[in-house]
C-alpha positions in Angstrom: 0.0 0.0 0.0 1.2 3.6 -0.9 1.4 6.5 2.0 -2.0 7.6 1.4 -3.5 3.9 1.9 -4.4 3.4 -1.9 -3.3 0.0 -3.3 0.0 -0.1 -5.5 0.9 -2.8 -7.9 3.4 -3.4 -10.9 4.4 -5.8 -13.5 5.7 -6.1 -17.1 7.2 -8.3 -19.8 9.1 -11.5 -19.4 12.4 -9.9 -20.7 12.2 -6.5 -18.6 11.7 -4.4 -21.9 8.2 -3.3 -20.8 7.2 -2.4 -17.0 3.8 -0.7 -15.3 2.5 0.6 -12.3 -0.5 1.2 -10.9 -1.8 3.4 -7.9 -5.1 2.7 -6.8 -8.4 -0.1 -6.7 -8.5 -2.4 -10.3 -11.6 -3.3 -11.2 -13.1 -6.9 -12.0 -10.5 -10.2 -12.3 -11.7 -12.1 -14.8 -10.6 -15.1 -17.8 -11.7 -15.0 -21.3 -12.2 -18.3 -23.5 -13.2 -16.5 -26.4 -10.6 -17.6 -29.4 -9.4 -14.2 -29.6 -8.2 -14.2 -26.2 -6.8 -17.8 -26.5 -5.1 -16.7 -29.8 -3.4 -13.4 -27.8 -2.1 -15.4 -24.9 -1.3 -18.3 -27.2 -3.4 -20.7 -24.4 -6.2 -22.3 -23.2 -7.7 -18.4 -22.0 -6.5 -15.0 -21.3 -6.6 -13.8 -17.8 -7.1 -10.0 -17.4 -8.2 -7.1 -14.8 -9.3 -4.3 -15.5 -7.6 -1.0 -14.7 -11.1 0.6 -13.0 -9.9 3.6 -11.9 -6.3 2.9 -10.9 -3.8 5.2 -12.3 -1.8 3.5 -15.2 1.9 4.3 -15.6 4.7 2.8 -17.9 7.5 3.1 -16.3 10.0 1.3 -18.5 9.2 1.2 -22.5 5.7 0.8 -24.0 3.4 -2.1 -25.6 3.5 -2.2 -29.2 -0.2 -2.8 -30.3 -1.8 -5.1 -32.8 -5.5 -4.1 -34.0 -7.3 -7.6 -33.3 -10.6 -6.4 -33.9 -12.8 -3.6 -34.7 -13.4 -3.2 -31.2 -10.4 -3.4 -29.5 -6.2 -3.6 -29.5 -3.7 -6.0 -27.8 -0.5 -4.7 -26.1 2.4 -7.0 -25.9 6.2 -6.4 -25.9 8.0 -6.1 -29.2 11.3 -7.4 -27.9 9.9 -10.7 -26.2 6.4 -10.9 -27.1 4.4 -11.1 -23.6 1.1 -10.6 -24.3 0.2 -7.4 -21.6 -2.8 -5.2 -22.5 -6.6 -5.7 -23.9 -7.9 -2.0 -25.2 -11.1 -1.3 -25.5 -13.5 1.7 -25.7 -14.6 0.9 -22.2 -11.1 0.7 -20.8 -7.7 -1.3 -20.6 -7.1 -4.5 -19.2 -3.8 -6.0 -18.0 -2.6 -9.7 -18.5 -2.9 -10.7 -14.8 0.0 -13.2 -15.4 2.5 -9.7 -16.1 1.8 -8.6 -13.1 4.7 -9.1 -10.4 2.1 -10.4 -7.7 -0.6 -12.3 -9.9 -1.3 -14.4 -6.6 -3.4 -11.1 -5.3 -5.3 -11.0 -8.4 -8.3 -13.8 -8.7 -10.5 -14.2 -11.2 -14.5 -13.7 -10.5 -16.3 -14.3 -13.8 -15.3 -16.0 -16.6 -16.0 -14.6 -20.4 -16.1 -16.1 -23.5 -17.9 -19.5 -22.7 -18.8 -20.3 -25.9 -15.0 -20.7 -27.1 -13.8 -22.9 -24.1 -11.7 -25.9 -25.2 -13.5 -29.2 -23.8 -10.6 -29.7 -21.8 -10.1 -26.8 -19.9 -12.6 -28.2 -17.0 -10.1 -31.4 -16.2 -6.5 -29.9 -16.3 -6.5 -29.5 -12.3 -7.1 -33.2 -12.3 -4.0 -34.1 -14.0 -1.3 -35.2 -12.0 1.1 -33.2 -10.9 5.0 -32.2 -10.7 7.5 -30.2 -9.4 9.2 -28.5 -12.0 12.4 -29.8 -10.5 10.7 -33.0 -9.3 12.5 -35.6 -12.4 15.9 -34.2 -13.1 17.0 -38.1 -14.2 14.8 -37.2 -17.5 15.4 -33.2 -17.5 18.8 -32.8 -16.2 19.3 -29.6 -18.2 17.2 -28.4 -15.5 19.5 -28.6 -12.8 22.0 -25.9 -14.7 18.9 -23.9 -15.6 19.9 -19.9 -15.5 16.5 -17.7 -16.0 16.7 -14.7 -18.0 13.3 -13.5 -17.0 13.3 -10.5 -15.4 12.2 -10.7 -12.0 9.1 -9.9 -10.6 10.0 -6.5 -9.2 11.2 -3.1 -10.3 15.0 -3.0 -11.1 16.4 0.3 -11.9 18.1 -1.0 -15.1 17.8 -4.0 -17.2 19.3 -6.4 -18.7 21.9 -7.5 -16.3 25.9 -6.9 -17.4 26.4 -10.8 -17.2 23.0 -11.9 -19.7 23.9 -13.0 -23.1 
């Protein structure tokens, strides 16, 4: 929370390119099945909140934007490709997964219904792993260095030391 007790949060890109900040409430969490969303995100659906009446900043670069409708624009990163914003006349949405906390942000209603793979429904039934849980048949895992950018404002990136 900033000074003045109005929620703060922040986020960007996978490769540090493109950052935001907000300062104050977001409106509704929600996840969109339609195809257009699942084309966007490149998945199953696109999870987004809406800005509501927070202040939007970009603090480090800016989205490029691709027209995918008459209705509305997609902001991603141009350098790495993270899918970020959903542009509409009725406001912007942010890809909940670029934000640096997207544990705070939970879905309430989900959009789109019509589009949702047949699937979608059973993937928390599958079993599950650790990511580092079989390293006998992914030992390249064990040497693993992330270039991501971490999930919190650094004053400059890349790092000296990234290839």
């Amino acid at each position: 929370m900033s000074l003045d007790n109005r929620p703060q949060y922040s986020g960007g890109c996978q490769c540090g390119a493109v950052r935001f900040h907000l300062d104050g409430a977001l409106g509704d969490a929600s996840v969109c099945h339609c195809r257009m969303c699942q084309k966007a995100a490149g998945n199953f659906y696109l999870p987004l909140v809406s800005v509501g009446a927070a202040k939007l900043s970009w603090t480090r670069g800016q989205p490029k934007r691709f027209r995918s409708s008459s209705a509305a624009r997609r902001g991603f990163c141009a350098r790495c490709g993270t899918p970020l914003t959903y542009e509409a006349a009725d406001g912007i949405a942010l890809a909940i997964g670029a934000f640096d906390a997207p544990e705070d942000l939970a879905p309430t209603i989900a959009w789109g219904v019509e589009s949702k793979l047949p699937y979608v429904d059973d993937v928390a039934r599958l079993p599950q792993k650790h990511t580092m849980g079989d390293l006998a048949s992914a030992s390249f895992l064990a040497d693993l260095k992330s270039f991501q950018h971490p999930d919190f404002d650094t004053e400059s990136w890349p790092p000296e030391q990234q290839p």
